[in-house]
PDB file with SEQRES, HELIX, SHEET and CRYST1 records, atoms N, CA, C and O in Angstrom:
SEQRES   1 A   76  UNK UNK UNK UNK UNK UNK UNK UNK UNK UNK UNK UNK UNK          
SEQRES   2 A   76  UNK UNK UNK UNK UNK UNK UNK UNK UNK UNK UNK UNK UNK          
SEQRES   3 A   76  UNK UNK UNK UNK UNK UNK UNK UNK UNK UNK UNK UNK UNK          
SEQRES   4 A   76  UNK UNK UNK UNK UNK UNK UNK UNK UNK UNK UNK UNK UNK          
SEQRES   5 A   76  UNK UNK UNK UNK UNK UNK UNK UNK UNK UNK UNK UNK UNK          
SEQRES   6 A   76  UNK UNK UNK UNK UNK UNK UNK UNK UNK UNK UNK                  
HELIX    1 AA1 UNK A   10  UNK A   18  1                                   9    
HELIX    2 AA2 UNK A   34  UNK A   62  1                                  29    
HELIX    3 AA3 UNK A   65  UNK A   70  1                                   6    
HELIX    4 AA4 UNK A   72  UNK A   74  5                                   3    
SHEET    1 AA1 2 UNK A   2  UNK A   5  0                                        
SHEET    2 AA1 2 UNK A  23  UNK A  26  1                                        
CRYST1    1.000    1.000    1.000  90.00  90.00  90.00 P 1           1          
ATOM      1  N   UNK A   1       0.846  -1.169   0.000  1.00  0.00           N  
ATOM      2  CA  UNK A   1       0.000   0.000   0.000  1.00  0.00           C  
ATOM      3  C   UNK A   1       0.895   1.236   0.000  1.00  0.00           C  
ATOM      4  O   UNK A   1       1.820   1.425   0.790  1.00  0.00           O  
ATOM      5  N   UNK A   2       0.518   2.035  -0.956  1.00  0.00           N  
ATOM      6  CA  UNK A   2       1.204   3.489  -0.803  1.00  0.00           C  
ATOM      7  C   UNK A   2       0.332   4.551  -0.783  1.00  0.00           C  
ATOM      8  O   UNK A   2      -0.543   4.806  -1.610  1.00  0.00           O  
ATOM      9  N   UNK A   3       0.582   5.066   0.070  1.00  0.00           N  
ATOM     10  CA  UNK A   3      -0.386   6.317   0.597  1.00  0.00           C  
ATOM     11  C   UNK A   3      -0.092   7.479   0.124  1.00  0.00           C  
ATOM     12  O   UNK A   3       0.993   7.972   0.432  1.00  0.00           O  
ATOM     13  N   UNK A   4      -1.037   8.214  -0.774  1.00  0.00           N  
ATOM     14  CA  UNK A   4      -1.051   9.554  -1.338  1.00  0.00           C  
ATOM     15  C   UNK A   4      -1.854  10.298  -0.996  1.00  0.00           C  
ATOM     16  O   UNK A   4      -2.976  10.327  -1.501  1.00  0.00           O  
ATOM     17  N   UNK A   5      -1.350  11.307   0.224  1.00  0.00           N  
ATOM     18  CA  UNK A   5      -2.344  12.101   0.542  1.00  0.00           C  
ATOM     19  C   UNK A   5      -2.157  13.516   0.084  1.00  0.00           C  
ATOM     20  O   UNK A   5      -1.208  13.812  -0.642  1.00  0.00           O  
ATOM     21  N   UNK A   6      -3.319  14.683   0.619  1.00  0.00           N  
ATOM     22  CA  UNK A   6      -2.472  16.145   0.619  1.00  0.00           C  
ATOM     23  C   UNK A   6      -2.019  16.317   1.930  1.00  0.00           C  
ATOM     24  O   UNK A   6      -1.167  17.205   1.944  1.00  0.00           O  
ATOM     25  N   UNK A   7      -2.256  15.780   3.192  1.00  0.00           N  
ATOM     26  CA  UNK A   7      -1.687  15.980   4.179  1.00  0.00           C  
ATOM     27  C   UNK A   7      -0.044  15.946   4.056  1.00  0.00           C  
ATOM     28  O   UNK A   7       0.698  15.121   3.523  1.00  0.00           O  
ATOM     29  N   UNK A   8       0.178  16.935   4.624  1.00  0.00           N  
ATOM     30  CA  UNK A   8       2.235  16.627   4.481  1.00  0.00           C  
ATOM     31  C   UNK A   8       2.612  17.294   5.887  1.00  0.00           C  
ATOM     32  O   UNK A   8       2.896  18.452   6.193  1.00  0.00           O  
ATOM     33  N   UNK A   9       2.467  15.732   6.857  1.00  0.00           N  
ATOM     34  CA  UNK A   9       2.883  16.025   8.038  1.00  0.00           C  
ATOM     35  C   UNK A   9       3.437  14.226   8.695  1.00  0.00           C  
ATOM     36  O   UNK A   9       3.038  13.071   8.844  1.00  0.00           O  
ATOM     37  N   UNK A  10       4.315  14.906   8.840  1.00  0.00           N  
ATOM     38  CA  UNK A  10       5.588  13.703   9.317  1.00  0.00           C  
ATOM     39  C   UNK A  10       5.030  12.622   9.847  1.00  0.00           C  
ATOM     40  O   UNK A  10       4.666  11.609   9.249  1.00  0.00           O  
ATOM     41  N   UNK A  11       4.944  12.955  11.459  1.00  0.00           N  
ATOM     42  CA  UNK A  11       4.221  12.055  11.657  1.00  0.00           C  
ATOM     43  C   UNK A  11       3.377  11.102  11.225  1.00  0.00           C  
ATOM     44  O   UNK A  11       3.610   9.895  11.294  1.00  0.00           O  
ATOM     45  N   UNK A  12       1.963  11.816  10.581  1.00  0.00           N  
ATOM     46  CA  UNK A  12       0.693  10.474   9.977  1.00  0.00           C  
ATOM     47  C   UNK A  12       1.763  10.285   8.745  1.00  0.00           C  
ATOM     48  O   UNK A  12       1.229   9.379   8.106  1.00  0.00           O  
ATOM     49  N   UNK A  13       2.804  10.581   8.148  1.00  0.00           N  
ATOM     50  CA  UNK A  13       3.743   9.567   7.277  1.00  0.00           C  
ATOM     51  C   UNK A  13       4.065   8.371   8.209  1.00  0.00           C  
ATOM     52  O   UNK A  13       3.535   7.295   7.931  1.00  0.00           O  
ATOM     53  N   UNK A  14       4.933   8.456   9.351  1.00  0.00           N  
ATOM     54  CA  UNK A  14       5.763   7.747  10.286  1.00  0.00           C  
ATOM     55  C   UNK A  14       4.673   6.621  10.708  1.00  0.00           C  
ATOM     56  O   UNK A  14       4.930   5.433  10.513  1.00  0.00           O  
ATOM     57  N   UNK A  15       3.460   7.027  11.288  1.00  0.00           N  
ATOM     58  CA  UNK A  15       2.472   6.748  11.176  1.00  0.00           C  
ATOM     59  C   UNK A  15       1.701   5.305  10.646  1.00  0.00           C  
ATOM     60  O   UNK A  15       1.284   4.251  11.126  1.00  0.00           O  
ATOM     61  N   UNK A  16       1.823   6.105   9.120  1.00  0.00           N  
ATOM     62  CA  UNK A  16       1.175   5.415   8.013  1.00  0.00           C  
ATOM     63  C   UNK A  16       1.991   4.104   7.582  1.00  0.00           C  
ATOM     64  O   UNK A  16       1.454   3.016   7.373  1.00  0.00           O  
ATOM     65  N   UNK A  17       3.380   4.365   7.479  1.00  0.00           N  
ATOM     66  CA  UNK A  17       4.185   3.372   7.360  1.00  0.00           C  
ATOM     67  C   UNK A  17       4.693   2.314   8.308  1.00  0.00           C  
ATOM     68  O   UNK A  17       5.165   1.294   7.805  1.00  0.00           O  
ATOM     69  N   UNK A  18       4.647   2.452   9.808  1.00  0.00           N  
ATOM     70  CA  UNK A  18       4.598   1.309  10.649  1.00  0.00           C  
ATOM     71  C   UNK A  18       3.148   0.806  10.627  1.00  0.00           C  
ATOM     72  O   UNK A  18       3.001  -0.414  10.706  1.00  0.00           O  
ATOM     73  N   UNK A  19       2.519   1.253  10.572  1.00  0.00           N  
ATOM     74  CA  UNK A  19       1.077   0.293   9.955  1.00  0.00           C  
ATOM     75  C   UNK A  19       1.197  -0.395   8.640  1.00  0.00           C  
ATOM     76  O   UNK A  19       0.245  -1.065   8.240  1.00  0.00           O  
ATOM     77  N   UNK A  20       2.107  -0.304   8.047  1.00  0.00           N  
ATOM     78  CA  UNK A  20       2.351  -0.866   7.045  1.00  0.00           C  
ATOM     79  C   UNK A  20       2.216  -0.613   5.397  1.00  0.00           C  
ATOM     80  O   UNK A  20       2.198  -1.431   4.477  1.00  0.00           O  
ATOM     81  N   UNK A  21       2.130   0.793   5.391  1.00  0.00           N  
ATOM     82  CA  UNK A  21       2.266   1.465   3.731  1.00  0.00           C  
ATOM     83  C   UNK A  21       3.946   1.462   3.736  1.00  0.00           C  
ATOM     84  O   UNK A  21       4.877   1.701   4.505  1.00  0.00           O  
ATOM     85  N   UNK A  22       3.679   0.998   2.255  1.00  0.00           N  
ATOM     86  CA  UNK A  22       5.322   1.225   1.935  1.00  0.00           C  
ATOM     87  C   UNK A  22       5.616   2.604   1.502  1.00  0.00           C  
ATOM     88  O   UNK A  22       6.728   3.113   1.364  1.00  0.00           O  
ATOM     89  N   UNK A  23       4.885   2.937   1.379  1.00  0.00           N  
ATOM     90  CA  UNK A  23       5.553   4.552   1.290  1.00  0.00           C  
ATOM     91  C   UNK A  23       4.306   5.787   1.908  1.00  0.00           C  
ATOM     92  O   UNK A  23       3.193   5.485   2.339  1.00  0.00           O  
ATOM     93  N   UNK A  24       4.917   7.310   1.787  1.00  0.00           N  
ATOM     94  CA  UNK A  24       3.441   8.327   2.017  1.00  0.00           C  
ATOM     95  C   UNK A  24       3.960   9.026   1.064  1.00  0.00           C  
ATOM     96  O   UNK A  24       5.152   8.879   0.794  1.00  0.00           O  
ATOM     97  N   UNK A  25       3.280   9.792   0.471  1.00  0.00           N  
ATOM     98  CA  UNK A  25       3.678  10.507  -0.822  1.00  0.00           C  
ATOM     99  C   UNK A  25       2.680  11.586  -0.551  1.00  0.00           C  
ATOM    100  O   UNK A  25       1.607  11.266  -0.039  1.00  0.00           O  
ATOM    101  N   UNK A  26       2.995  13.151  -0.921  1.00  0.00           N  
ATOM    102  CA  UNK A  26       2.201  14.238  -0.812  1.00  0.00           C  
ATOM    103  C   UNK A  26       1.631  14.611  -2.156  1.00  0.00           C  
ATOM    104  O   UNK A  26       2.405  14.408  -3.091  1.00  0.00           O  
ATOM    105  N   UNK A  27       0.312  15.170  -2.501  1.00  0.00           N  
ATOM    106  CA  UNK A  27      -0.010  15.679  -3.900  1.00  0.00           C  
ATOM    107  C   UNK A  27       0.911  16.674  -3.499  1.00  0.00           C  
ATOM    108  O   UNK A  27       1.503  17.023  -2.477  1.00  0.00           O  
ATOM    109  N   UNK A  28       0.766  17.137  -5.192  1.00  0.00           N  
ATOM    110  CA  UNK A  28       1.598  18.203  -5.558  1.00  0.00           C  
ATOM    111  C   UNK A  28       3.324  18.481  -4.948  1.00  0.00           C  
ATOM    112  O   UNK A  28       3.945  19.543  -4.964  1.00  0.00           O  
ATOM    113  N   UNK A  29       3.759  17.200  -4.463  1.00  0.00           N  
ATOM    114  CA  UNK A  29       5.109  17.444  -4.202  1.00  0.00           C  
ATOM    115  C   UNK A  29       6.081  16.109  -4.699  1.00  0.00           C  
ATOM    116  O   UNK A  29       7.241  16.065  -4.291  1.00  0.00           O  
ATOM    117  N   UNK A  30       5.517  14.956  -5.655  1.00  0.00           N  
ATOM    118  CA  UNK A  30       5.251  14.143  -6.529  1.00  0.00           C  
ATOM    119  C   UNK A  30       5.592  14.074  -8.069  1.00  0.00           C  
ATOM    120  O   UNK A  30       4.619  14.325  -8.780  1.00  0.00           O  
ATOM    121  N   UNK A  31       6.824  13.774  -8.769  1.00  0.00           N  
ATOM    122  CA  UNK A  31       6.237  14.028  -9.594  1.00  0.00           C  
ATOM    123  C   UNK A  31       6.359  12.172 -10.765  1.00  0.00           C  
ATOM    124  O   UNK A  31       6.764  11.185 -10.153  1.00  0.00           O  
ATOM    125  N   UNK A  32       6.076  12.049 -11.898  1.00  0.00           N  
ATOM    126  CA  UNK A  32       5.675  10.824 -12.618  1.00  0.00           C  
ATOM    127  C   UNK A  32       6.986   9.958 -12.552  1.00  0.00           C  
ATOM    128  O   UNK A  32       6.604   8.900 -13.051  1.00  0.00           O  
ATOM    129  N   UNK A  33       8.103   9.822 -12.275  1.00  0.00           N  
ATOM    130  CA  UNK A  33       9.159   9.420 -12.209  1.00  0.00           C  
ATOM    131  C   UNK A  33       9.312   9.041 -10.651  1.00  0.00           C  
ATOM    132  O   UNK A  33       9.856   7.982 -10.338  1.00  0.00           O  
ATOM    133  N   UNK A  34       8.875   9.833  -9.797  1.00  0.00           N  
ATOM    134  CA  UNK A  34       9.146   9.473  -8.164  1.00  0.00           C  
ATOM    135  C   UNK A  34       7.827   8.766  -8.280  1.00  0.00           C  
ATOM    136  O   UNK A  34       8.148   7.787  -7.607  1.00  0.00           O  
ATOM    137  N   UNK A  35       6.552   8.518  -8.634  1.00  0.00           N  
ATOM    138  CA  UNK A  35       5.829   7.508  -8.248  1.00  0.00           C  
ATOM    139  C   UNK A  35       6.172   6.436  -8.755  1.00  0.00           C  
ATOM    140  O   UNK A  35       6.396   5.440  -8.068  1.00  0.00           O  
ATOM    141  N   UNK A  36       6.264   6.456  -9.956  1.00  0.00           N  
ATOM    142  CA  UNK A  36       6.190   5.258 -10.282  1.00  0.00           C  
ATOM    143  C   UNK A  36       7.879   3.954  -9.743  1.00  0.00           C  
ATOM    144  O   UNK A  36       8.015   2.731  -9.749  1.00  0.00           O  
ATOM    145  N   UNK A  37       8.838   5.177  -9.351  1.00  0.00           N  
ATOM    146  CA  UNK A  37       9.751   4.721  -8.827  1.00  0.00           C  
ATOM    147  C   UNK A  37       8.884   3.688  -7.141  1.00  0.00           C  
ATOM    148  O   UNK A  37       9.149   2.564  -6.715  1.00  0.00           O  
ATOM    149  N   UNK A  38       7.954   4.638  -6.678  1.00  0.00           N  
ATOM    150  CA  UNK A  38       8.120   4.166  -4.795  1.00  0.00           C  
ATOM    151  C   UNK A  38       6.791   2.864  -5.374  1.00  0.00           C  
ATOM    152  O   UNK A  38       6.641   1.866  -4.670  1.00  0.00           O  
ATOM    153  N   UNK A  39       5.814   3.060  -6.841  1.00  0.00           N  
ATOM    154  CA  UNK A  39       5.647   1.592  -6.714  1.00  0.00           C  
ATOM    155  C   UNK A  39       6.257   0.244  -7.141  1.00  0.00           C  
ATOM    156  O   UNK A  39       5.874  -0.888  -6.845  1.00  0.00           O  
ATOM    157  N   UNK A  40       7.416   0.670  -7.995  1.00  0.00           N  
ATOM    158  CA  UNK A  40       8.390  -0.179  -8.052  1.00  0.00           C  
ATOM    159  C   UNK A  40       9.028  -0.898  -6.985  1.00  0.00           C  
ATOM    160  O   UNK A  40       8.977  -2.126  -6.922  1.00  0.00           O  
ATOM    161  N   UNK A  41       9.545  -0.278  -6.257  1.00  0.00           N  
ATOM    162  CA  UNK A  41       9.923  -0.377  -4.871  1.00  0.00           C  
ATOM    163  C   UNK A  41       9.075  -1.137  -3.702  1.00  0.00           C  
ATOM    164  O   UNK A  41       9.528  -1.846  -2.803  1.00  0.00           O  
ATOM    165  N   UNK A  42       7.726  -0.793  -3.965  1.00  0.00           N  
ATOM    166  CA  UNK A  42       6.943  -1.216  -2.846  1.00  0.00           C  
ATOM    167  C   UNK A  42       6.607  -2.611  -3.466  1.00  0.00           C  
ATOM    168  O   UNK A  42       6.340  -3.405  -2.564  1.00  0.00           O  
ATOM    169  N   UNK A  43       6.532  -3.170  -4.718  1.00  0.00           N  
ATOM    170  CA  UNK A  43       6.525  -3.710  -5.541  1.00  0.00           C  
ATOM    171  C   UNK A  43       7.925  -5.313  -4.637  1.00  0.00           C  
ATOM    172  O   UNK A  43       7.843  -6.430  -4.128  1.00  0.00           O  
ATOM    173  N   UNK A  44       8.376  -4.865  -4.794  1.00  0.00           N  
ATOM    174  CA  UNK A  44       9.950  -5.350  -4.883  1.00  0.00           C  
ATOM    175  C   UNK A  44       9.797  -6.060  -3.258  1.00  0.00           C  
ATOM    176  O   UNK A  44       9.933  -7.211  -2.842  1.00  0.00           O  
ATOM    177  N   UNK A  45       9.377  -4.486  -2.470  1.00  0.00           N  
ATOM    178  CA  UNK A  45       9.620  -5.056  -1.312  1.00  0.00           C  
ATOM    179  C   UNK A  45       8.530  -6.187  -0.912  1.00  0.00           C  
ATOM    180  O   UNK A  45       8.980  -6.941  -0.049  1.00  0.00           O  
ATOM    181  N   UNK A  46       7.477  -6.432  -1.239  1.00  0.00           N  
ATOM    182  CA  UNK A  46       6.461  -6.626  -1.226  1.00  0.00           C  
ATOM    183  C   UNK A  46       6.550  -8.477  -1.482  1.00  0.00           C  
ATOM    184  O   UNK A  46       6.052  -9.259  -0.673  1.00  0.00           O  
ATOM    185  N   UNK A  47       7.371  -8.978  -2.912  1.00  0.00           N  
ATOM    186  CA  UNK A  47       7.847  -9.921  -3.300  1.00  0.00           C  
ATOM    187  C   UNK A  47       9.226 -10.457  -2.400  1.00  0.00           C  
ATOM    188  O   UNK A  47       9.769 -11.523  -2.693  1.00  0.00           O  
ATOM    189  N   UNK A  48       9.583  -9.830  -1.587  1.00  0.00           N  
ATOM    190  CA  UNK A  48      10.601 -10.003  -0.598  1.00  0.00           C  
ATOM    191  C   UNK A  48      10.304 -10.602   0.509  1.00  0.00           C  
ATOM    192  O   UNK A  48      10.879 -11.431   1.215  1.00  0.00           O  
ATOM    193  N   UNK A  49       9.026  -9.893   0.563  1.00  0.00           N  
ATOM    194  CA  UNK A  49       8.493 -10.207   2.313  1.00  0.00           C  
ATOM    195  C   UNK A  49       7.524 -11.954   1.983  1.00  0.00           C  
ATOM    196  O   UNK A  49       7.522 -12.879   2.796  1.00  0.00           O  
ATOM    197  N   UNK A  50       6.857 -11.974   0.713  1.00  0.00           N  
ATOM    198  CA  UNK A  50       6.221 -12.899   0.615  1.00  0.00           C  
ATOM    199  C   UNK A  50       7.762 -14.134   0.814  1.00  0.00           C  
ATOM    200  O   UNK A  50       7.790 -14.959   1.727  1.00  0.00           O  
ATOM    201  N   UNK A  51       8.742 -14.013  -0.086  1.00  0.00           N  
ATOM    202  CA  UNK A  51       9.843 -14.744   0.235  1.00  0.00           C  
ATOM    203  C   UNK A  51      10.208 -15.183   1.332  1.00  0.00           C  
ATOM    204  O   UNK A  51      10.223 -16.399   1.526  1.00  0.00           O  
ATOM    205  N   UNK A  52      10.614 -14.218   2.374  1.00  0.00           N  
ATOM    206  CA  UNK A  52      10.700 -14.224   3.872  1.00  0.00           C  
ATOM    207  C   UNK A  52       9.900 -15.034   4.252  1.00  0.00           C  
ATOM    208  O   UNK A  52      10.411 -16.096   4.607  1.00  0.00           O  
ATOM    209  N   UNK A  53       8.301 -14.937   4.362  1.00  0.00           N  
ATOM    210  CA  UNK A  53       7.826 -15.859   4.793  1.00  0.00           C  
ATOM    211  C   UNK A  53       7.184 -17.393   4.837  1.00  0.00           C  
ATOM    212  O   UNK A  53       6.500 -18.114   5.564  1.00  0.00           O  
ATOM    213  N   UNK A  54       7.947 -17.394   3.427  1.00  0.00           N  
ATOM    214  CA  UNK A  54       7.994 -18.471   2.404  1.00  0.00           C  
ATOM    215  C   UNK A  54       9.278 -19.453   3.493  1.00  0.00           C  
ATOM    216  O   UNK A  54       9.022 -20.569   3.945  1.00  0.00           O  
ATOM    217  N   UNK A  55      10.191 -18.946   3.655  1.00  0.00           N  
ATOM    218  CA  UNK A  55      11.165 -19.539   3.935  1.00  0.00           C  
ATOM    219  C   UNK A  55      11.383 -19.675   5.416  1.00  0.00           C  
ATOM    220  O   UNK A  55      12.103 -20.591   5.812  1.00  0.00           O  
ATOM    221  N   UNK A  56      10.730 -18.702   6.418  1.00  0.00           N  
ATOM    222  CA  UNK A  56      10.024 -18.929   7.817  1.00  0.00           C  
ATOM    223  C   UNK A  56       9.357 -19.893   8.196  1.00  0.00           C  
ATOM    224  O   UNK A  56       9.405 -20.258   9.370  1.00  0.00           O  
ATOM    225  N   UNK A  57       8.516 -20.570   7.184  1.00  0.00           N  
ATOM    226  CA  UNK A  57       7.713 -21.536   7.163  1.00  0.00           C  
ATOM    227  C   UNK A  57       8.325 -22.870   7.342  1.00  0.00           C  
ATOM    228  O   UNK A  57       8.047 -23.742   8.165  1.00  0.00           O  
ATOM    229  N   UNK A  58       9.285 -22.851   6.333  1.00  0.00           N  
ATOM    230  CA  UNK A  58      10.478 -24.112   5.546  1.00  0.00           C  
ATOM    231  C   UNK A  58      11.071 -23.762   6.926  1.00  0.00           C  
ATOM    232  O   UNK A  58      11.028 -24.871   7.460  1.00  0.00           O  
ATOM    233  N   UNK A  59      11.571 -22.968   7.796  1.00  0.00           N  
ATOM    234  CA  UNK A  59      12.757 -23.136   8.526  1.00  0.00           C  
ATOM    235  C   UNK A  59      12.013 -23.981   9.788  1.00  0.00           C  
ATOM    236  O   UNK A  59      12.524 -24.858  10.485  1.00  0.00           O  
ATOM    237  N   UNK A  60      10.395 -23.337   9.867  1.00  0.00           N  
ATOM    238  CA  UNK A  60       9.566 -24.349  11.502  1.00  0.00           C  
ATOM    239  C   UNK A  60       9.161 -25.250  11.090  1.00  0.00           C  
ATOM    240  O   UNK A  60       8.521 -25.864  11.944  1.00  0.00           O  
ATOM    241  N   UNK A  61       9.192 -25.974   9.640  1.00  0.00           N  
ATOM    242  CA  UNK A  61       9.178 -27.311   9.454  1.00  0.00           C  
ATOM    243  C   UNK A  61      10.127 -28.346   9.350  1.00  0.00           C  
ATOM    244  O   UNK A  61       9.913 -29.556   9.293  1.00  0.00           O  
ATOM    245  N   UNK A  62      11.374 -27.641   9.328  1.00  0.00           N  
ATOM    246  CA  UNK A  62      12.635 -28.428   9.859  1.00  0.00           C  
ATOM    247  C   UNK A  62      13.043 -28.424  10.961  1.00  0.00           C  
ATOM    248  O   UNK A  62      13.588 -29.426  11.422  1.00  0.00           O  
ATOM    249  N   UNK A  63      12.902 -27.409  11.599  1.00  0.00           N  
ATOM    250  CA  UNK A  63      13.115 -27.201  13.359  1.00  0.00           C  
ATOM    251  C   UNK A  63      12.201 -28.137  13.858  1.00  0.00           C  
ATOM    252  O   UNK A  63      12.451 -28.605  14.969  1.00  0.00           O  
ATOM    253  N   UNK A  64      11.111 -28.537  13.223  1.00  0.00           N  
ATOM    254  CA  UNK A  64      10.189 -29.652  13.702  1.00  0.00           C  
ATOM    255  C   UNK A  64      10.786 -31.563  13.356  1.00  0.00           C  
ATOM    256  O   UNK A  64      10.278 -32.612  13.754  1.00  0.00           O  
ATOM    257  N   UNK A  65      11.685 -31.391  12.716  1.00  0.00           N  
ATOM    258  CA  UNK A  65      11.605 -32.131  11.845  1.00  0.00           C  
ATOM    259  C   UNK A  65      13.469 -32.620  12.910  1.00  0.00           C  
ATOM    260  O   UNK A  65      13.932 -33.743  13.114  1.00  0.00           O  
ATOM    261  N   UNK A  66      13.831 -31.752  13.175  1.00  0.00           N  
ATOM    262  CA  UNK A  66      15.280 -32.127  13.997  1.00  0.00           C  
ATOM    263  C   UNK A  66      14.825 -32.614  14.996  1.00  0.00           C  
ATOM    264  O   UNK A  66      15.877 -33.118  15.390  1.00  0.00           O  
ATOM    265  N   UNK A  67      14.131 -32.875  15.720  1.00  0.00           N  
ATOM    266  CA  UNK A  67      14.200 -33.890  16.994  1.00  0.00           C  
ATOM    267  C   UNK A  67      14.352 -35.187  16.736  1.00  0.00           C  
ATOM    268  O   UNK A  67      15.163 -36.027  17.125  1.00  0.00           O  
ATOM    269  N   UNK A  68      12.955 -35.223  15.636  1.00  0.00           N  
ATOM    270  CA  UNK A  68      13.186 -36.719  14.917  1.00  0.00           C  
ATOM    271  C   UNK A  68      14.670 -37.306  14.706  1.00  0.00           C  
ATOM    272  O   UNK A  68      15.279 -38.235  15.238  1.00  0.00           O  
ATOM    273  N   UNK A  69      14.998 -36.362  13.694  1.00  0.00           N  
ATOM    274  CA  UNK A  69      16.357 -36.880  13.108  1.00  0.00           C  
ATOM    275  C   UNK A  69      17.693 -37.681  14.260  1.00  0.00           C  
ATOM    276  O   UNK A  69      18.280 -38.759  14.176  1.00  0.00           O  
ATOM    277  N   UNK A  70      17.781 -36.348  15.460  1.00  0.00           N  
ATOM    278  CA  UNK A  70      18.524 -36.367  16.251  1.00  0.00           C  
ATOM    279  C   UNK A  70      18.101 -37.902  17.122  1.00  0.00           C  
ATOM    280  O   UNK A  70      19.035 -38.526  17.625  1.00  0.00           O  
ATOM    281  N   UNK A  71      16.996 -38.322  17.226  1.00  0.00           N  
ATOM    282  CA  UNK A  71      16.424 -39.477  17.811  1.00  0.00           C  
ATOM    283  C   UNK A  71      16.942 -40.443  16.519  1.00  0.00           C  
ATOM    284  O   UNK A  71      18.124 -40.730  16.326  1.00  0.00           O  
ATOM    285  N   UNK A  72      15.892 -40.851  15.738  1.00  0.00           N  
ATOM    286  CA  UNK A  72      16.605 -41.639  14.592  1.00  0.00           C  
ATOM    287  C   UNK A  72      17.977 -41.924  15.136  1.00  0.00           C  
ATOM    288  O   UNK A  72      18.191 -42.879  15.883  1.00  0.00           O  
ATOM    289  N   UNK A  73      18.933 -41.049  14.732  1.00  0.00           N  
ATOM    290  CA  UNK A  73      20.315 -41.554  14.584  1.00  0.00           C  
ATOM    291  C   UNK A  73      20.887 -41.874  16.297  1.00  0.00           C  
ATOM    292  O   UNK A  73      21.963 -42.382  16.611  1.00  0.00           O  
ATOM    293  N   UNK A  74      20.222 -41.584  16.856  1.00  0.00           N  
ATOM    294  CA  UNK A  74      20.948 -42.032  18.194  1.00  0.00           C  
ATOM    295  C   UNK A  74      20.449 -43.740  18.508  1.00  0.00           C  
ATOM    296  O   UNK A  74      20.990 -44.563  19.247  1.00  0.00           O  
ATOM    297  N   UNK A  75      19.256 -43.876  17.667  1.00  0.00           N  
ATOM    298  CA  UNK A  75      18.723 -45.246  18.192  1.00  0.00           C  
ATOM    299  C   UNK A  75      18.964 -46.325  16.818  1.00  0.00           C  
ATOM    300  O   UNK A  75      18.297 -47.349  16.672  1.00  0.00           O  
ATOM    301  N   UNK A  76      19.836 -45.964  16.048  1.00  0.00           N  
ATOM    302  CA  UNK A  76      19.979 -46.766  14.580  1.00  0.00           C  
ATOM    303  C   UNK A  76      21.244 -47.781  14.938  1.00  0.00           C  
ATOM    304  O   UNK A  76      21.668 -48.563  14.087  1.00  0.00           O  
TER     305      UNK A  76                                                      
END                                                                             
C-alpha cells in the first residue's frame, strides 16, 4: 500500500508506514518518475516479504523435523 495524501505532516507519514504502507507521498510534491519509482519499490519489497515468509515456514518445518532426526540416529 502506498499512501497519497495532501496531508504533508511527518508524523501520519511515520504513522502510516509502521502500519504498514510502503511509502506516504504528498499531492503536488510528486512528480511521474518518483511515483512510479516508490511503486516499483513497494513492488519489490512486497515480493521479498512474501519470500521471507515463504522460507520462515520451511525453517519451523525443519526445526520440527530435527528432533526426529537427532532421535533416529541415536537409536539406529
Amino acid at each position: 500500500m502506498i499512501v497519497l495524501t495532501a496531508l504533508d505532516d511527518e508524523n501520519t507519514a511515520l504513522g502510516a508506514v509502521q502500519s504498514g504502507a510502503q511509502d506516504y507521498l504528498v499531492k503536488g510534491q510528486i512528480n511521474t518518475s518518483q511515483l512510479i519509482r516508490s511503486i516499483r519499490y513497494a513492488m519489490e519489497r512486497q515480493k521479498l516479504m512474501t519470500e521471507l515468509e515463504k522460507r520462515l515456514k520451511e525453517i519451523k518445518t525443519l526445526q520440527g523435523l530435527l528432533p526426529m532426526c537427532a532421535w533416529c540416529q541415536k537409536y539406529s
